[in-house]
N, C-alpha and C positions, 0 to 999 in steps of 0.2 A: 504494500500500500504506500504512494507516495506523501510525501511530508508534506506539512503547511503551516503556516506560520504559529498556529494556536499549539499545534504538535511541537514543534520546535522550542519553545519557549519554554514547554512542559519538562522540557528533558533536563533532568537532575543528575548532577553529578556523582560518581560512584565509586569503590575503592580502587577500582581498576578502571583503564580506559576501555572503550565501546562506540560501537558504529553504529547508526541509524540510517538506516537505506532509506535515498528517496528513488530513484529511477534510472532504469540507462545508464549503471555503474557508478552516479552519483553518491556521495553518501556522507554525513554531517557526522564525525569523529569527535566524540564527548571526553575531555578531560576527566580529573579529580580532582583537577584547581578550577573547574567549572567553564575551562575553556573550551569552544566551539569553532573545529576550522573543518574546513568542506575539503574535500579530496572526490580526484574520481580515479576508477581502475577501470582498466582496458588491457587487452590483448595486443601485443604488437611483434610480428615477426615470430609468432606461438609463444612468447612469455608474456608474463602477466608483469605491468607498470601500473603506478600510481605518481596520478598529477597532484599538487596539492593547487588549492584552486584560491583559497582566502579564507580569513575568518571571519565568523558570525559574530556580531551583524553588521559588520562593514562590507560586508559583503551578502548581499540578503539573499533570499530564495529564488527568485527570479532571474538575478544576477547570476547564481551559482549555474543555473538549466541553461543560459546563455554562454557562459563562458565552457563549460560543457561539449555543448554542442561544437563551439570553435575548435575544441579540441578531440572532437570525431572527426571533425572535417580532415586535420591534419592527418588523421590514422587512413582516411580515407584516400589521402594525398600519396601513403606510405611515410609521412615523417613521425616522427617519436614527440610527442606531447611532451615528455619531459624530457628528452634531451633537449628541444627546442627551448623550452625555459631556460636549462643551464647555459645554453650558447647566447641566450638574450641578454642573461645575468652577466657572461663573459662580456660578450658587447660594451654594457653598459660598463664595468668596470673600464677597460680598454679607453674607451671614447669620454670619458666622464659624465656619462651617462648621454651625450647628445645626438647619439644615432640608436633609435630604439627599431628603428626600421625601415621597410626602403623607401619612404616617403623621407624617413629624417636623412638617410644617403644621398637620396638626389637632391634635397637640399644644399647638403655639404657640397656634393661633387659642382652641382653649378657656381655656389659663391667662391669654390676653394681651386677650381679646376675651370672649367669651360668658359667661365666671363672673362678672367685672365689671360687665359689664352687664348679666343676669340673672339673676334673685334665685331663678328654678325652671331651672334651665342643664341639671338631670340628666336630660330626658326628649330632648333638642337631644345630651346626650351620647351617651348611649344609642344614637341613632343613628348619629353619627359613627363607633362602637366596635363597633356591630352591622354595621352595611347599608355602611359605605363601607369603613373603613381595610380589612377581611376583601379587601375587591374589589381596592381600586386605591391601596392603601396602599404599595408597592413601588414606583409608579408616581413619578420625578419631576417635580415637579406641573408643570411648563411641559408635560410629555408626556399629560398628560390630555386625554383628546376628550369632547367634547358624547356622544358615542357609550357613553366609558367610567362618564360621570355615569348616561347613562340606563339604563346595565346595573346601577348599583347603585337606583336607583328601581323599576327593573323587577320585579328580584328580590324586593324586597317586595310590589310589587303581584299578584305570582304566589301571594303567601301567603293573596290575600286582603283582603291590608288597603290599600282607594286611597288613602285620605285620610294615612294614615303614608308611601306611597308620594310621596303630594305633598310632604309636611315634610323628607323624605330630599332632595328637590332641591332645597329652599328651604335645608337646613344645609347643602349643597354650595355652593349660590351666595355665602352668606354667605362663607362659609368660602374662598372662591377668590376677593370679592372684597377679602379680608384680603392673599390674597397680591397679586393684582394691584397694590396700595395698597404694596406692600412689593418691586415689581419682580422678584418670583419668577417671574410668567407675563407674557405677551405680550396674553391674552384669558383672560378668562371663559368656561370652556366650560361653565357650565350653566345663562349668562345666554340662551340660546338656545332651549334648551328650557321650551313654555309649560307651565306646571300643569297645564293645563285636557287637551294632549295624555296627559297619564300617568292623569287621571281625571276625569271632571266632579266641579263642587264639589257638597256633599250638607249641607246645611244643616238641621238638625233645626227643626223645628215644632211637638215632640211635648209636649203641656202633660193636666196629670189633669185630666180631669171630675170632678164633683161623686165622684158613686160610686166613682171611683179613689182619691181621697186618702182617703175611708173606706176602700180597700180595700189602700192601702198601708201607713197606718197600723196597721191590724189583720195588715196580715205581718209587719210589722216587729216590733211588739211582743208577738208572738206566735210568733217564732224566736228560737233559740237564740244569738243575738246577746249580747254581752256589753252589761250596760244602758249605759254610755258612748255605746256606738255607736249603742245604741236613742235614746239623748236628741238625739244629734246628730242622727242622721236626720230627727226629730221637728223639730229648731232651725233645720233649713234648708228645712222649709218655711214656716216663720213669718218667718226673717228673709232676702231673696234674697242673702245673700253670696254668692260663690265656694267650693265646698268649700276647696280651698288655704287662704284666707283665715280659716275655721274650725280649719281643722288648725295655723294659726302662732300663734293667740288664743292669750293668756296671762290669766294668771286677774288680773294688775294691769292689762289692759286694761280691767274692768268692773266697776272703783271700790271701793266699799265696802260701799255694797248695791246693788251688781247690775242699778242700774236704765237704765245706759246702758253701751255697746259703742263703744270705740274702738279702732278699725282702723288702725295706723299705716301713712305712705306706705310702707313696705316689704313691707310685707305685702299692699298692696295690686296687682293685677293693672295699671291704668295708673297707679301713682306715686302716685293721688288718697288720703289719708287723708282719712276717713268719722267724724264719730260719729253714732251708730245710738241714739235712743231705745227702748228695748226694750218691746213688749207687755206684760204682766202675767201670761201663758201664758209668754210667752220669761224672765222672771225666774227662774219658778220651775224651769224647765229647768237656768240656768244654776248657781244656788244647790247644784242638786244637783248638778251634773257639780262643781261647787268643793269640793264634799264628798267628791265621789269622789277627786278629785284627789291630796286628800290635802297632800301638802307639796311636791306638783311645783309647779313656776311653770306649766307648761301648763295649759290648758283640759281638752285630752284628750293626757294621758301617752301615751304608748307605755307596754304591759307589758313591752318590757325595759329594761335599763339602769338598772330603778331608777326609771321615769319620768322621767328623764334628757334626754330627745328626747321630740319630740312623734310621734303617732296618724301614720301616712304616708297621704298620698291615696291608696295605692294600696290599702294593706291594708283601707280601706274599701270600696272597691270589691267586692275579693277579698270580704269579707264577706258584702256586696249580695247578690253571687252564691248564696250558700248559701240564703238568703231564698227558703221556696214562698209562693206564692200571691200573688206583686207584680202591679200590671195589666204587661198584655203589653208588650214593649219599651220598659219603663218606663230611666232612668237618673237619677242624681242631678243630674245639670246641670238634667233637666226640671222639679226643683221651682224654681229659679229662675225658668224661663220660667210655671212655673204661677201664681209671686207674683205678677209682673205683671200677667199677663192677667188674672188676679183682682180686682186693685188698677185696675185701666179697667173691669171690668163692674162692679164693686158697683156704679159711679154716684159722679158727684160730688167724684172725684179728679180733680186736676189730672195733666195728661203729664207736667209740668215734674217735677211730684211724684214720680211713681211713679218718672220715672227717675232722681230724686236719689236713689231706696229703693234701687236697683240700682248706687248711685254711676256712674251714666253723664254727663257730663259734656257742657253746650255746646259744638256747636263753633265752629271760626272767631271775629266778631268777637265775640259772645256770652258764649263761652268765656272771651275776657278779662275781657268787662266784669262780667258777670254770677257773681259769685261768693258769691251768696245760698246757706245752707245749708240753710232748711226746716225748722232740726230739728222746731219743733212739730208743723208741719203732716204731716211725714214720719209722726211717731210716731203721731199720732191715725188715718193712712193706715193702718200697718202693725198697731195695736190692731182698726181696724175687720175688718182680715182675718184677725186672730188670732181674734176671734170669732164669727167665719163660719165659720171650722175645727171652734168650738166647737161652734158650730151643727150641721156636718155631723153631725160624730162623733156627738152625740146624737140623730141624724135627727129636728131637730127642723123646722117650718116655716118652711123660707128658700128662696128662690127659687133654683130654679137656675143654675148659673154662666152655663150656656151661655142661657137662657131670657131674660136682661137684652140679649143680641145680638141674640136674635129682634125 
């Protein structure tokens, strides 16, 4: 017969200790000093354990059936209820008590690890905050399985999205190899799990033909886009930065008059600061956007705050979006990959070049030695494709992009 409060209250103490069964292995363990603390037993692995759960009545009845049950779940998991206590008790000695669990871990790992080290850390957070802590954030992280990581990977991938599906295991492993490095776990569970099982990799190829950048251009500046957005659009086909890297531009990065763009290592995607001779197309872009500006230090303000903070990559996007008539499955990463390809067909460029246009960097022993910047050659690279743009747009007779590969 299960206990209840009026029963429990009854029970007097004896010369010897004694159990009072309520349920489901439950059971209120009576002193001689009149003390009352809740234990449950369970079977784990064919031997018989006992959790101690709290004492009565700081711990009441109801409490006692729920914490219980938390602790089926884990036998249900295959983990030991009280081993798990003792590795939490370790934790908390270990850490002084500040990581009780993997919610209080990815806390640490982001303030102690990923902000530091990453200068765009919020889309890495994003996930943590979205797709794990929701899952397995309860979870004391020694009690994490490869199993519990791919149920938060999974759950993205069921949305739809694989390649965020991939990054959700790649911030788990980081994030688990923080603790391992800090003796909170024993293993890595989602050093086990390959990428490639949660999704194949899907690498974009998708660059405009001739008739698309006429045909993007003319959406863009022919939508309801606030003109800011419309210049930038227009600036990153002219010049291959990173959108990111446009959106941190500050209007002292491009001198006095405007005729060159520097990109500091922070801003930059791998550490590399770039300066960027600018076209004669891309001046008059930027002159304007400095006008628009107004009195922000940004490039491109944000409309709130004052101009305060900069333009967010996202809200670019978001914009894109509204944009009819773009070529089909177009995106703004692919005017980068379209600079390039452009910048090998005209003819005449060097590799080395184009991929200094892109700030790509040697690698290995090259990468040391070789720390030539190009700027001339870069800039006369990047004028030539400015005015082949020119060209396009005014259909006038230049060779087609694609027609120099034939």
């Amino acid at each position: 017969m299960s206990l209840n409060e009026t029963a429990i209250k009854a029970l007097k103490p004896k010369a010897k200790r004694y159990d009072a069964t309520d349920r489901d292995g439950l059971l209120l363990e009576v002193h001689p000093t009149g003390k009352k603390v809740w234990r449950y037993r369970y079977r784990f692995n064919g031997k018989r354990e006992k959790l101690t759960i709290g004492p009565y009545p700081a711990v009441g009845l109801q409490e006692a059936r729920k914490r219980r049950l938390q602790a089926e779940e884990l036998v249900h998991k295959n983990v030991s209820p009280s081993l798990a206590k003792k590795r939490e008790k370790q934790t908390l000695r270990r850490t002084g008590g500040a990581i009780r669990n993997v919610a209080d871990l990815a806390e640490s790992w982001i303030e102690n690890v990923l902000r530091p080290a990453n200068k765009r850390a919020i889309q890495d957070e994003t996930y943590v905050r979205r797709d794990i802590i929701p899952r397995i954030g309860s979870l004391a992280p020694d009690d994490v399985s490869a199993a519990d990581v791919w149920g938060c990977a999974e759950a993205v991938l069921k949305r739809g999205h694989a390649q965020a599906a991939r990054r959700v295991r790649g911030v788990a492993k980081r994030m688990f190899d923080y603790a391992l490095s800090q003796g909170l776990v024993r293993a890595n569970p989602a050093a086990t799990i390959k990428p490639t099982h949660i999704a194949p990799t899907k690498a974009r190829s998708r660059t405009l033909e001739a008739h698309e950048i006429r045909q993007w251009l003319h959406a863009v500046y022919t939508s309801r886009l606030s003109r800011p957005q419309k210049l930038a659009l227009h600036l990153l086909l002219l010049i291959p930065v990173r959108k990111g890297e446009l959106m941190l531009a500050k209007v002292a990065h491009f001198g006095d008059n405007q005729t060159m763009w520097d990109i500091p290592a922070e801003n930059s995607k791998n550490s590399a600061p770039i300066r960027h001779k600018l076209p004669r197309q891309a001046q008059v872009i930027v002159k304007e956007l400095i006008d628009l500006a107004g009195s922000s230090e940004w490039l491109l303000p944000s409309p709130h705050a004052n101009g305060r903070n900069p333009l967010t990559k996202t809200s670019l996007n978001s914009a894109l979006r509204t944009v009819a008539g773009l070529p089909p499955d177009a995106v703004i990463h692919d005017l980068r990959r379209t600079c390039r390809t452009g910048l090998s067909e005209l003819g005449g460029i060097p590799d080395t070049v184009a991929e200094l246009c892109l700030n790509h960097r040697p690698k290995g022993v090259a990468g040391v030695y070789d720390r030539a910047e190009r700027l001339l050659e870069r800039g006369r690279a990047l004028q030539r494709w400015a005015d082949h743009i020119d060209k396009l747009i005014a259909g006038g007779n230049v060779v087609h992009i694609n027609a120099a590969r034939a």
